[in-house]
C-alpha positions in Angstrom: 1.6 -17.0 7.6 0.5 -18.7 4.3 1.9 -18.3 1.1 -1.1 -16.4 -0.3 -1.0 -14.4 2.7 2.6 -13.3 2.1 1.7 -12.8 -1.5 -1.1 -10.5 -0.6 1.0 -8.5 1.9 3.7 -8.3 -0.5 1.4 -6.4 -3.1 -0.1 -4.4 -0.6 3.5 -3.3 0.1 4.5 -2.6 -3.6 0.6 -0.8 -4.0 1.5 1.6 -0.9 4.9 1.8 -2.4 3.6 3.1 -5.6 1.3 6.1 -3.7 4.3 7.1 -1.5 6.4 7.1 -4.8 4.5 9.8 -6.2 4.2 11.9 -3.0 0.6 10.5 -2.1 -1.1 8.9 1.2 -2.2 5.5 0.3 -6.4 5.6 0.4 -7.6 4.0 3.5 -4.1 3.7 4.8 -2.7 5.8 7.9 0.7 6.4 9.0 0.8 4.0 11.5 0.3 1.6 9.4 2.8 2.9 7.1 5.3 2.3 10.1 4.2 -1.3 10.7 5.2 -2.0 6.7 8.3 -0.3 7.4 7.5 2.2 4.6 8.4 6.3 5.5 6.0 8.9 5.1 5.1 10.4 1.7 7.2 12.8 1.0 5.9 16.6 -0.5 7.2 17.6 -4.1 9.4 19.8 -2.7 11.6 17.3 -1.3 13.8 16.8 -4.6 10.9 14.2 -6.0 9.4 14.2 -9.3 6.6 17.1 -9.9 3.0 14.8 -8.8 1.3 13.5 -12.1 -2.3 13.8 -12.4 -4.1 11.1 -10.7 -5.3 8.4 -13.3 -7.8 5.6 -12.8 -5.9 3.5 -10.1 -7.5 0.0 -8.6 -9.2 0.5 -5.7 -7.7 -1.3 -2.6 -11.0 -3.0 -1.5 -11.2 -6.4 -1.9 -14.6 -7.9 -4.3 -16.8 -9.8 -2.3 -15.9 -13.3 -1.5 -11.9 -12.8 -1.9 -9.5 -14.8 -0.1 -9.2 -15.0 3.1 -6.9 -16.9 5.3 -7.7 -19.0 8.7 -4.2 -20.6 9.2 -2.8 -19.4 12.6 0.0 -17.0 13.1 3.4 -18.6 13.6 
């Protein structure tokens, strides 16, 4: 994998990690792929977490038109 491709993994990680953080699925993200990042499942507020703050204007996780995108083959 390239360096910009484990860059852009790395930040999707930390992004998905945010979400679960607060008690929140990840948009566009299911729990199976939750599983292959080796993240757990969102927990509910009940579970001893911070009460959920009201949802702000995040980033959205699609990628702009013409973004980067790697052809190196996997190792």
């Amino acid at each position: 994998m390239c360096l910009a491709c484990e860059q852009q993994e790395y930040f999707f990680r930390l992004w998905c990690a945010d979400f679960l953080a607060r008690g929140e699925m990840p948009p566009g993200v299911t729990l199976d792929d939750l599983q292959a990042l080796g993240l757990p499942p969102p927990k509910s507020p009940g579970e001893g977490g911070k009460p959920k703050p009201e949802a702000g204007n995040r980033p959205s996780p699609v990628q702009p038109a013409g973004s980067f995108a790697c052809d190196s083959p996997d190792e």
